[in-house]
C-alpha positions, 0 to 999 in steps of 0.5 A: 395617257401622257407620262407622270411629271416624276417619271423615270426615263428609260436610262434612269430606269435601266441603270436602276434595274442593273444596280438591283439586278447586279447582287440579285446575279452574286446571290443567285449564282454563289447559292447555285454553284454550292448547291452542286456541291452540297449533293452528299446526304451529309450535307442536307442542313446545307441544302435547305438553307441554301434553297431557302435562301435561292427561293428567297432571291428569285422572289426579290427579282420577281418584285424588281420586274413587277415594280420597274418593267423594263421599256415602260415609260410610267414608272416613277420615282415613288415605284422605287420607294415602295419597292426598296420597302417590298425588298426587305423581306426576302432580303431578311430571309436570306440573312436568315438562312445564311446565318446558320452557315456561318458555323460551318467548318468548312472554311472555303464554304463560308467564305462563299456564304460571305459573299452572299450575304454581303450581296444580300445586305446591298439588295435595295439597301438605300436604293440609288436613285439615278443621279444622286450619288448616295450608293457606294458603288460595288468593290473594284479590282484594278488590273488583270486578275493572275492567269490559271492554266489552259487545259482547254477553250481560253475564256476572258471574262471582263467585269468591274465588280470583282465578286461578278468576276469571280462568280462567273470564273468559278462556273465556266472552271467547273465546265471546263474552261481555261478563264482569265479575267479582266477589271476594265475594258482597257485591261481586256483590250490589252490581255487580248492584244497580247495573247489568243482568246477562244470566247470573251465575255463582256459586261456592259455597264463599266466605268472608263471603256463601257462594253459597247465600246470595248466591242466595237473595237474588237471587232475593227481589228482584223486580229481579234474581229473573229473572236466570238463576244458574248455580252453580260449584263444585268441591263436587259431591256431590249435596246441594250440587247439589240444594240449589242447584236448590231455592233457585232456580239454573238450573244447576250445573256442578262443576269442573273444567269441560268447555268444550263442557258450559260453553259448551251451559249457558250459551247455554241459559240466555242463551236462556232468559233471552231468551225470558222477557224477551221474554215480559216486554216483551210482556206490558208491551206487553199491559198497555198496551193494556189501560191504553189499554182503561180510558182508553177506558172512562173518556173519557181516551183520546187517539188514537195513544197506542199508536202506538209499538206500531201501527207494529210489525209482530207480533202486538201491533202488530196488536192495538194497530192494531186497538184504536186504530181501534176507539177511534177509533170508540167515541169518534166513535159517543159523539160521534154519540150525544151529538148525537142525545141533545142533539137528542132533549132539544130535542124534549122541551124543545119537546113541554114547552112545548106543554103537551100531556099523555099522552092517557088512557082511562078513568076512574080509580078512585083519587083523589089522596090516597087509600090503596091496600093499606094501603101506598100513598099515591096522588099522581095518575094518570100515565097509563092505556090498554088494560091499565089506569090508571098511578097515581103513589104513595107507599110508606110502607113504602120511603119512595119513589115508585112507579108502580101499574098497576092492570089491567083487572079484564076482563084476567084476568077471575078467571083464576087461569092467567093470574094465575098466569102474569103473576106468572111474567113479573113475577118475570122482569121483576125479573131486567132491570136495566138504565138503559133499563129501568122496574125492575118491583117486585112483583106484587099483588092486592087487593080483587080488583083485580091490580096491579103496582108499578114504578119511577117515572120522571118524564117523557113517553111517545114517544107524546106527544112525536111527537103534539106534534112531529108526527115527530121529527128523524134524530138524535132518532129514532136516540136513541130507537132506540139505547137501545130496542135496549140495552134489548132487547137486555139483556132477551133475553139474560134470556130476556125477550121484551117483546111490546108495543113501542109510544110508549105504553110508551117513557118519556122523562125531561127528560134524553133518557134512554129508559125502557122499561116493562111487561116483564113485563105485556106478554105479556098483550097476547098472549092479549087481541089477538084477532079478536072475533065482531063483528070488534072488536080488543083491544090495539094490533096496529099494532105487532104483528109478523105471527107475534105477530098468528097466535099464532105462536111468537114470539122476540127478533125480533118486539120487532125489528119493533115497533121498526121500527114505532116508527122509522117512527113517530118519523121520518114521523109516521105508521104504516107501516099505517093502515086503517079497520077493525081487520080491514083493518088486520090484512090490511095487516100480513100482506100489504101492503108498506110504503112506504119511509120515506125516501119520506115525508121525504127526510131520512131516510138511505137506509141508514136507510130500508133499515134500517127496512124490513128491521124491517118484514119479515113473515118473522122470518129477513128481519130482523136476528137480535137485538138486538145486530146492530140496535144495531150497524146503527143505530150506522152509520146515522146 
């Protein structure tokens, strides 16, 4: 059925319904609050006049809600007129009942009777249709009301009509609350730019900044988008409600208001706003000790910087504590470090000086300026063993130095799986980058001959610094332990076992740092270290582990033991297993125990000495599990 020509439109009926709701709120709100107070048998004549005249309001708001619905399309301007007529009955009754109150001695008393009977006397009195400007608008207060103390939650209320204010003030006091208020929205964005809010309540029809406008700032600004706004309204159709709650209200409440309703919203959003901002203070708390994180990582971290935190008994507290004792010990560990680096680089100063060189076997092929490949300029022999000769050389392609090793032509022996093979474990070798790593290039064949390129590194092998120094100090040889352990440790992660540990393939630049190199190259060793018919052995099984010399499935755990014996080395000067022959030797390895290092140099720590025995036992499961455990036993060891 299509709408009456004289029909309200929505808006028109909105504000018609907030205009009579409005002193319907005074009424109700005033009579409720006395009520409470009238409790004494004394004040019996009170109560019933005070109850008729609460009874006589609730029927008025029923008549309004019966003759203009909220969200229909029909109501006409005639619907109005018959209602400003149904209104006068109840408004009658409650002039009636407040009249006698007016006696009352008690002067606070009557001045809230006033208010009620001023709200009564405005109750559908020449009711204003929207549009034609014949009412006179409630009372207005300009500016900020005098702020009361704060015993607790800090509430704003923010209304244009004075007595709404008033009223609400007055009932949020009595439950507790600490309330301000505010006469516009312009008022109250500057009382909450100026001061801190637990909860804002906030009325919707304003003259100048309307409530929606006032919320929609508010929750913009990052300083106040977590205070919770409830909005008030006597418009309570569900357009108003819904667009409130998609700008960003925690609730809405119509007037008149149920004080039980009023009071349960607001401790829910008091309650909300706690926890959120307890969340916030925690994760401030966090971002600290992630700040004290960074400063660790970056050397500036002072010790007890978290101390406020650490004295806190909850969660943070203990993370904090935790943290600053963990701090406490990476910076003692880098100061051990740095002693054992600064220790280690002394034993290289002194093997410098001695004048000693690698020791080299074999001819090398290539002379210095000859051309390799077609790329390679050679700049000397760096080195050579049992795989072959270390060259130093110049691509002219790259621009930059590189180190050539050209294998043993009787390595592969033409054999195109283990060709094939190593250029596997070259193309995972490229995989490990890390700083105690010899970067390996590429893989190359030419003129029959195999060979692989890799990062120079300029420096001495462990080899030759424990034949010049003989052994080396506690702290130069957790230096070099340290970082082979952070090598292998990077290594395995990539699936990269080395299998030829040894101070042949451990280089040492002037600084101290440890270059690890033949990943990638050293798995040949695998298959070349075996027993010959006439009892000869290829290779270097000294630092063999038991399970790499039987051709035994090997792990992680097998680099573990040649690190031992390297330590062993590196701190007596001597093998943990020496023999004549190579077959004798071999036994040595697979049955005999070796004797604990401290025994050979008191200075050696017992838990160091343990440590190393531990390397050196013949069962993989004896030793620590990998690479990670190991660092973390030395970094206690020394």
């Amino acid at each position: 059925m299509p709408a009456a020509a004289d029909a309200l439109s929505s808006q028109a009926l909105s504000e018609l319904r907030h205009e009579l709701r409005t002193p319907i709120n005074q009424i109700v709100g005033y009579c409720e609050m006395l009520l409470e107070d009238a409790d004494a048998a004394a004040h019996a004549s009170r109560r019933a006049a005070l109850a008729d005249a609460l009874a006589a309001v609730r029927a008025a708001l029923a008549e309004i809600d019966r003759a203009l619905p909220a969200g229909r399309a029909d109501v006409r301007a005639a619907d109005a007129d018959t209602l400003h007529t149904t209104l006068r009955a109840p408004r009658e009754q409650i002039l009636r009942a407040t009249e006698a109150l007016l006696a009352d001695p008690d002067h606070a008393f009557v001045m809230d009777v006033r208010k009620i009977r001023s709200a009564a006397e405005r109750l559908g009195s020449g009711i204003r249709m929207p549009g034609s400007g014949n009412a006179t608008p409630g009372p207005r207060t300009p500016g900020p009301e005098p702020r009361v103390p704060d015993p607790g939650s800090r509430l704003l209320v923010v209304d244009d009509i004075e007595d709404n204010r008033e009223v609400l003030r007055r009932r949020l006091e009595r439950q507790g609350h600490a309330v301000e208020s505010a006469a516009s929205g312009a008022d109250a964005l500057a009382m909450l730019g100026a001061r801190a809010f637990d909860l804002v309540l906030l009325d919707v029809m304003m003259p100048g900044l309307d409530g929606y406008a006032v919320l929609e700032r508010l929750k913009a600004s990052p300083e106040t988008r977590d205070i919770p706004v409830i909005m008030i309204s006597a418009l309570d159709d569900i357009a108003s409600v819904v667009r409130c709650i998609e700008c960003g209200a925690e609730d809405y409440l119509p007037k008149p208001f149920d004080p039980v309703l009023l009071k349960a919203r607001i401790g829910a959003c008091l309650e909300k706003k706690r926890l959120r901002d307890r969340e916030k203070a925690y994760l401030r708390d966090v971002e600290r000790v992630i700040g004290a994180a960074r400063a660790v990582e970056s050397g500036a971290y002072q010790a007890g910087a978290l101390a406020d935190l650490a004295a806190r008994a909850d969660e943070v507290g203990r993370l904090a504590r935790v943290f600053d004792g963990m701090a406490e010990g990476v910076k003692a560990r880098e100061a051990r470090l740095k002693h054992q680096l600064d220790d280690l680089r002394q034993e290289i100063q002194a093997a410098s000086v001695s004048g000693a060189a690698d020791a080299a076997t074999g001819e090398p092929e290539l002379k210095t300026g000859d051309w390799f490949a077609g790329r390679y300029e050679i700049l000397g022999t760096i080195g050579a063993g049992g795989m072959g000769v270390v060259y130093r050389a110049k691509d002219r392609e790259l621009g930059e130095e590189v180190a050539i090793k050209m294998l043993r032509p009787d390595i592969l022996k033409g054999d195109d799986t283990a060709i094939q093979r190593l250029k596997a474990e070259t193309r995972l070798a490229r995989r490990i980058s890390h700083r105690n790593v010899v970067r390996t290039h590429d893989f190359g064949e030419h003129d029959g001959a195999c060979y692989v390129t890799m990062e120079y590194v300029e420096g001495m092998t462990v080899r030759r610094l424990i034949d010049t120094r003989g052994r080396l100090s506690v702290s130069a040889a957790l230096a070099i332990a340290a970082q082979l352990s952070d090598a292998l440790d990077v290594a395995h992660r990539q699936g990269v076992i080395h299998r030829d540990i040894k101070p042949q393939n451990l280089l040492l630049d002037p600084g101290g740092a440890l270059k690890v190199m033949d990943f990638g190259v050293a798995r040949l060793v695998e298959h070349t270290t075996v027993l010959t018919q006439v009892g000869m052995v290829v290779g270097t099984p000294s630092y063999m582990s038991p399970e790499q010399l039987l051709a035994e499935d090997v792990d992680g755990r097998t680099d573990l033991y040649s690190v031992g014996v390297v330590l062993y080395e590196c701190l007596t000067g001597r093998l943990p297993f020496e023999a004549r022959t190579p077959v004798s030797l071999i036994a040595k390895l697979l049955h005999d125990e070796p004797a604990p290092p401290v025994t050979l140099n008191p200075e050696i720590p017992s838990a160091l000495s343990a440590l190393i025995i531990r390397l050196l036992a013949k069962s993989a499961g004896e030793r620590p599990k990998d690479a990670a455990e190991l660092k973390e036993l030395l970094a206690h060891v020394g």
